[in-house]
C-alpha positions as CSV (number, residue, x, y, z in Angstrom):
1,X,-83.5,51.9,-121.8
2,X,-86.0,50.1,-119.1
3,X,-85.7,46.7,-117.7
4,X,-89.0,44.8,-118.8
5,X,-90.9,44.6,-115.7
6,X,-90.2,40.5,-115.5
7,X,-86.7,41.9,-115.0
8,X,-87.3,44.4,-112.5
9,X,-89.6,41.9,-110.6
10,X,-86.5,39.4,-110.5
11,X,-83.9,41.7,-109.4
12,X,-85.9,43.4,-106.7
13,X,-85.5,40.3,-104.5
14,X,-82.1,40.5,-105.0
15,X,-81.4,43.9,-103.9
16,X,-83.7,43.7,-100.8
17,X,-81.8,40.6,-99.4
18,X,-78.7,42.3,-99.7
19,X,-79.0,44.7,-96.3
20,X,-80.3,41.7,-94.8
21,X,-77.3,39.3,-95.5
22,X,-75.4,42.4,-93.8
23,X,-77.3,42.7,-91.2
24,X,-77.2,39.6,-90.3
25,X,-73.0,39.1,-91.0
26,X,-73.3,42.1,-88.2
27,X,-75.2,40.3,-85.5
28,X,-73.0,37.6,-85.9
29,X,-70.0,39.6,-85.7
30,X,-71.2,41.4,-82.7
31,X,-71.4,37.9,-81.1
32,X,-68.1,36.8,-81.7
33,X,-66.5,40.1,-81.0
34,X,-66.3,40.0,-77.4
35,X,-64.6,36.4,-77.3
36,X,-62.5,37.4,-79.9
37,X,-61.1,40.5,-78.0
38,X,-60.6,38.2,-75.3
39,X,-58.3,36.0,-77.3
40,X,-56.7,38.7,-79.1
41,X,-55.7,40.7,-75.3
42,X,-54.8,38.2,-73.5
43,X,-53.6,35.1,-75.7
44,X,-52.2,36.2,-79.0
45,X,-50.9,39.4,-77.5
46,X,-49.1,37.7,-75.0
47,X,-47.9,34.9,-76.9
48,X,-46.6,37.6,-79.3
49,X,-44.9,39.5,-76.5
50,X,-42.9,36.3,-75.1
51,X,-42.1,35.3,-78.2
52,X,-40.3,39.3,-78.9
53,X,-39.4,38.8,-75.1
54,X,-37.4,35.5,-75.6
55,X,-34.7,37.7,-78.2
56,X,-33.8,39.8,-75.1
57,X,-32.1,39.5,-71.8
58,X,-34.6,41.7,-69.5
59,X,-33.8,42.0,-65.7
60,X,-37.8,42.0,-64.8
61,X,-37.2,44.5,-62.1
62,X,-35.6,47.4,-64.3
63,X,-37.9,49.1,-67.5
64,X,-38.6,47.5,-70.4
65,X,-36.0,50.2,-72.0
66,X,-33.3,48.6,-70.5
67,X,-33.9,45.0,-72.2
68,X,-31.1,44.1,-74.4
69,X,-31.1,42.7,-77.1
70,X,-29.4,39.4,-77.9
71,X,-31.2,37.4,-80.7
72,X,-30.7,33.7,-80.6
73,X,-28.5,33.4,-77.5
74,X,-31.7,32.6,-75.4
75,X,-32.9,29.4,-77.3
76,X,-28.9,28.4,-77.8
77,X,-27.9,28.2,-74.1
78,X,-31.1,26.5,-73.4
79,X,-30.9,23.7,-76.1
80,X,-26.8,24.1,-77.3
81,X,-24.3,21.8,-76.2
82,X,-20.6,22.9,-75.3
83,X,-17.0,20.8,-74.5
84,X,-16.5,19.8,-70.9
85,X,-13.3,17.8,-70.8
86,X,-13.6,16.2,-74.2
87,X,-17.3,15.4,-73.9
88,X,-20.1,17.0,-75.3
89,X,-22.7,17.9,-72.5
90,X,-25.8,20.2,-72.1
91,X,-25.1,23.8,-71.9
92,X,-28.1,24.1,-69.7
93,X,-28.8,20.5,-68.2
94,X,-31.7,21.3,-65.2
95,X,-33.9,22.0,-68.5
96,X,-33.0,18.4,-69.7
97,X,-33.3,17.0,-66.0
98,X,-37.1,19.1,-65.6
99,X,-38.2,17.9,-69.2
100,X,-37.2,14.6,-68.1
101,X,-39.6,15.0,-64.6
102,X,-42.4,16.4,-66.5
103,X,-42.8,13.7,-68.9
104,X,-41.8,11.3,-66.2
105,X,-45.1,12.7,-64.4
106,X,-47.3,12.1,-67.8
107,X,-47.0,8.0,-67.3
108,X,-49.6,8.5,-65.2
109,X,-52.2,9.6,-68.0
110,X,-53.0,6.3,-69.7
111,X,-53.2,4.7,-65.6
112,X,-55.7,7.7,-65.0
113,X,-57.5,7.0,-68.2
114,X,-58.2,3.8,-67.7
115,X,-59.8,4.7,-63.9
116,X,-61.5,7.0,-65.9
117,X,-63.0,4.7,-68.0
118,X,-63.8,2.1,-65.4
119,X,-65.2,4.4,-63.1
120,X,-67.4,6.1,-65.9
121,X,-69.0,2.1,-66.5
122,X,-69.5,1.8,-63.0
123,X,-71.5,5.0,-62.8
124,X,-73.6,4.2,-65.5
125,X,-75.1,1.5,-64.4
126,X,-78.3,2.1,-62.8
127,X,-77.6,1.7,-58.9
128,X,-79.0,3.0,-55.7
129,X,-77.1,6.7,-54.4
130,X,-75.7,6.8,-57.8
131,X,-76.5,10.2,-58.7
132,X,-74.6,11.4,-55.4
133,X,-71.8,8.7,-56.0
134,X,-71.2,10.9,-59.4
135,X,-71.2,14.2,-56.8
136,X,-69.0,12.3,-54.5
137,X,-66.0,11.9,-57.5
138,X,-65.7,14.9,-59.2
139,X,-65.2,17.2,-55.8
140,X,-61.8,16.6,-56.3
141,X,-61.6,18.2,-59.8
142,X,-63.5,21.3,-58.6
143,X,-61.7,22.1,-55.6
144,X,-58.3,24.5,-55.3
145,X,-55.3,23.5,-55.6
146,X,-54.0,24.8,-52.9
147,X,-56.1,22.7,-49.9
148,X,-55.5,19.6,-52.2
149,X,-51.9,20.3,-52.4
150,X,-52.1,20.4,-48.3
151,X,-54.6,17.2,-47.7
152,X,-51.3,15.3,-49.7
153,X,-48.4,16.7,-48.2
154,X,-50.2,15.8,-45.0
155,X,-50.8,12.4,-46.0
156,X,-47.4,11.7,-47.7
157,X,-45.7,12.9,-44.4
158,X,-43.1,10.7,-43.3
159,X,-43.6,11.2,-39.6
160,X,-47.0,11.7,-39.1
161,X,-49.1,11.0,-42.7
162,X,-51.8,8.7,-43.0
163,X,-50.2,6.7,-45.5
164,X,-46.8,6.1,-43.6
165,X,-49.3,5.4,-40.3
166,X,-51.2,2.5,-42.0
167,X,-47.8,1.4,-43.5
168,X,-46.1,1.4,-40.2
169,X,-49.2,-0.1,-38.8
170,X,-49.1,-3.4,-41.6
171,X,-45.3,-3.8,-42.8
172,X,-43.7,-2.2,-40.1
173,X,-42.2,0.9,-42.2
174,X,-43.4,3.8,-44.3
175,X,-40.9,5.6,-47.0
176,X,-39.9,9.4,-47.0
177,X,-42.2,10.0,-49.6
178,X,-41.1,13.8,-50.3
179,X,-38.0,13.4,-49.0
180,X,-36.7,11.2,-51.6
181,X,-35.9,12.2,-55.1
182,X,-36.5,8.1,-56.6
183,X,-40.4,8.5,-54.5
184,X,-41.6,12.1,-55.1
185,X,-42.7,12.1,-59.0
186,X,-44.8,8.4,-57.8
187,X,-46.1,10.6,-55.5
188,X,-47.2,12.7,-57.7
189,X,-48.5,11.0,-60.3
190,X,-51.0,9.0,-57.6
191,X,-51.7,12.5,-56.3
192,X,-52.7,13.3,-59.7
193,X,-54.7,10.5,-60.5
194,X,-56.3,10.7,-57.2
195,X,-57.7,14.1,-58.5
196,X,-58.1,13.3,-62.2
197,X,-59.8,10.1,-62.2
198,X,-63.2,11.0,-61.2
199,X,-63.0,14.6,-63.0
200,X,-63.9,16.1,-67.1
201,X,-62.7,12.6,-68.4
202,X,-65.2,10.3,-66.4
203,X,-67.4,12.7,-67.5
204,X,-67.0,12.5,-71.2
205,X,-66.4,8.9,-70.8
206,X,-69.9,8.7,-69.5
207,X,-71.2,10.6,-71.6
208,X,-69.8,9.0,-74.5
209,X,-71.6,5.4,-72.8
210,X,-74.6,6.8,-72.8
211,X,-74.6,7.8,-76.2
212,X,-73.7,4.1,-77.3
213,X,-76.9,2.6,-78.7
214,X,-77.9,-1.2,-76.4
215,X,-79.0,-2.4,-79.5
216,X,-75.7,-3.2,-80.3
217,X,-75.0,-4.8,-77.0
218,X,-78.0,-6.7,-77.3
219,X,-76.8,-8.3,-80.5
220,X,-73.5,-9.2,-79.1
221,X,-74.9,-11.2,-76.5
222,X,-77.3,-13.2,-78.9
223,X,-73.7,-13.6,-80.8
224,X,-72.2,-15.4,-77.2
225,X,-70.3,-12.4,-76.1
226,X,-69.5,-11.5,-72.1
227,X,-68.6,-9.0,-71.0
228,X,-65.2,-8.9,-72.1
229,X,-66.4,-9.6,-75.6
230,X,-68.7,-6.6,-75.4
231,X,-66.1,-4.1,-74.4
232,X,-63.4,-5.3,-76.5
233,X,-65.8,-5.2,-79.9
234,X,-68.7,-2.6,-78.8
235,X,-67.3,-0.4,-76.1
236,X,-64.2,0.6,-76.5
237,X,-64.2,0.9,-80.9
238,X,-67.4,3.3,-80.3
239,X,-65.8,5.1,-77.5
240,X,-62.5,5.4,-79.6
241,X,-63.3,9.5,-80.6
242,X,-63.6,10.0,-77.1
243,X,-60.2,8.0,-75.7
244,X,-58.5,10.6,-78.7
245,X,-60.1,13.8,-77.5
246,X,-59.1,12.7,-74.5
247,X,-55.5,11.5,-75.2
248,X,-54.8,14.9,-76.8
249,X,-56.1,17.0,-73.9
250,X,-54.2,15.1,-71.5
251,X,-50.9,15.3,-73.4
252,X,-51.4,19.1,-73.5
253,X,-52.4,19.5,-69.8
254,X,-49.4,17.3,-68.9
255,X,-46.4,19.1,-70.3
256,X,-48.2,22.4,-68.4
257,X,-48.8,20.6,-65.4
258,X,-47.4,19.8,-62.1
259,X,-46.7,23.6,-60.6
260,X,-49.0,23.8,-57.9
261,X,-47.3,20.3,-56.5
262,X,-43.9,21.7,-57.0
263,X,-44.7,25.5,-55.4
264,X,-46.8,24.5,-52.5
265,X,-45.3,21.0,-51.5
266,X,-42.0,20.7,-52.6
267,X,-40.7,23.6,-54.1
268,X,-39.4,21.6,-56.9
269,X,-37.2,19.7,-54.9
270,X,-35.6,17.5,-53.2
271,X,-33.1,17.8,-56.1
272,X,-35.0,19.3,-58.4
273,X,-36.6,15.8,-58.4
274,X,-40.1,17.5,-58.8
275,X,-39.4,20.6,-60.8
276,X,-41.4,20.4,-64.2
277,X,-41.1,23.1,-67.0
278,X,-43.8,25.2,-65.8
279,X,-41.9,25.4,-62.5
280,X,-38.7,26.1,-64.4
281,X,-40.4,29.3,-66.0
282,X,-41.7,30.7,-63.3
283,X,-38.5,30.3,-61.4
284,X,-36.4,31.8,-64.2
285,X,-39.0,34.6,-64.3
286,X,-39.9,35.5,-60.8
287,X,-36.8,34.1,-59.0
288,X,-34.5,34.3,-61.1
289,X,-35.6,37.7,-62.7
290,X,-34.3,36.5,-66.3
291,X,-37.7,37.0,-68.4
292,X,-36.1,36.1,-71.5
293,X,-35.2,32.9,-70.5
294,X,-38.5,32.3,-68.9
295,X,-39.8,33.3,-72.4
296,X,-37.7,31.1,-74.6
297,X,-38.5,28.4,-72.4
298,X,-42.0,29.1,-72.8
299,X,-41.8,28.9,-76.6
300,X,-39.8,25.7,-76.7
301,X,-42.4,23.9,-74.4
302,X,-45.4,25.5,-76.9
303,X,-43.5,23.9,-79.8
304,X,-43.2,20.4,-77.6
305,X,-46.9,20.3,-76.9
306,X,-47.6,21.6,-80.6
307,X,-45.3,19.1,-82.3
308,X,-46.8,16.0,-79.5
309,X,-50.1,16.9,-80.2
310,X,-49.6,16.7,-84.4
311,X,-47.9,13.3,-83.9
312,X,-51.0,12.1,-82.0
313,X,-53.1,13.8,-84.1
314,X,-52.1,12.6,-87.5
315,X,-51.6,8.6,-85.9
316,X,-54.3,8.5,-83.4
317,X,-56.7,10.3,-85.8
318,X,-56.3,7.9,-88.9
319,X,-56.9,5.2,-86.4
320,X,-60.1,6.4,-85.1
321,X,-61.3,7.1,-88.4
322,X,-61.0,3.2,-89.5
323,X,-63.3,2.2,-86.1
């Protein structure tokens, strides 16, 4: 029996958009694809690897054959405690003493922030040379570690740096800064907010400026407010999404940072005062030649970011949403 032709009229549609949805889910398949094999090679395959990896106890120099496996003993020497004359201590306490200097290192995010943020209102205002002042402060965040790294173990020298020099020069004394263990990690954190201040966050800090509307500053200063009042009520509550993006990027960045300044200026040292976890792996893995290890430790710092960054997420993103 035939459709009546009103029928056929209204199903036709129908069946002609149907290779045309297809077509389309293809294309937009096809662009994904290639950023999807990306991932899938080298981060979910790797991440899968190291987790496999942190079961065994692999001499990284030997094949892969000759990995044996031990299961949990990885993750229990690194985070288990044992007896040592009646007191409970760390089986292994340099990862204790390096999770201690890496978040040590990290109080330096809400000081490099803040520059951030006052650097970003500085540049937006609309001032002669401006546009080259802007130039002028990111440099730092585009340039390689490793003449970076230089430039400050050159300046932090005790003998012959720049600093100690105009120290010697005005109080009559500059500090071993890399020689001792209570100055290296201040050291480092001005190093890093020397090169952070000016970088991605001014940027999204001005960009989130620009985006507020001077209507509403306007209004606050027919209200009576400065400029204190204008920041506190306008500024920084429209500016909060940003400061949280932010927040949560710099958390992440700073349990993974601080290698390059361990490697090329210190070499973790002087008493492992400088060592962070990422220089832990890569000692454990390429020093040490115990990838396993390397790779539990790798997975517990993933879970310390991960379980950081959900704290943050579900306090700091509550408190955004109610600005």
């Amino acid at each position: 029996m035939s459709l009546p032709l009103s029928d056929q009229s209204m199903n036709a549609p129908t069946r002609q958009c149907a290779p045309r949805r297809w077509r389309d889910w293809l294309g937009s398949y096809a662009f994904v694809l290639p950023n999807l094999l990306g991932f899938l090679v080298f981060t979910l395959l790797p991440v899968g690897a190291a987790l496999l990896l942190s079961f065994y106890r692999w001499d990284v120099v030997r094949p892969i054959d000759t990995a044996e496996f031990v299961g949990l003993e990885n993750f229990q020497r690194l985070l288990g405690v044992h007896e040592v004359d009646g007191v409970l201590a760390p089986r292994d306490e340099r990862f204790w003493q390096y999770l201690y200097n890496t978040i040590y290192l990290m109080l330096g995010i809400p000081i490099g922030m803040a520059g951030s943020l006052f650097l970003a209102m500085l540049m937006s205002q609309k001032l002669p040379g401006m546009v080259a002042g802007r130039s002028v402060y990111f440099l730092p965040s585009i340039l390689p570690a490793v003449p970076i790294c230089l430039l400050w173990q050159w300046l932090l020298n005790t003998q012959w740096g720049l600093i100690n020099a105009f120290l010697r020069s005005t109080v009559g004394m500059g500090p071993a800064w890399l020689d001792n263990p209570a100055l290296t990690k201040p050291a480092f954190i001005i190093m890093g907010i020397w090169g952070g201040v000016g970088g991605y966050n001014c940027l999204l800090y001005l960009a989130g400026l620009q985006g507020i509307p001077r209507d509403l500053y306007e209004a606050a200063e027919l209200d009576g407010a400065g400029w204190w009042g204008k920041l506190r009520h306008v500024t920084l509550p429209l500016l909060g999404p940003t400061t949280f993006f932010i927040t949560i990027m710099s958390i992440i960045g700073g349990f993974q940072g601080g290698f390059s300044q361990a490697f090329l200026i210190t070499q973790g040292g002087p008493a492992g005062s400088t060592t962070t976890l990422m220089y832990f792996i890569y000692q454990n893995a390429f020093e040490w030649f115990r990838m396993g290890y390397a790779a539990a430790i790798a997975w517990v710092l993933f879970l310390l970011v991960f379980g950081f960054t959900l704290v943050t997420y579900k306090h700091g993103g509550k408190r955004v949403q109610t600005l």
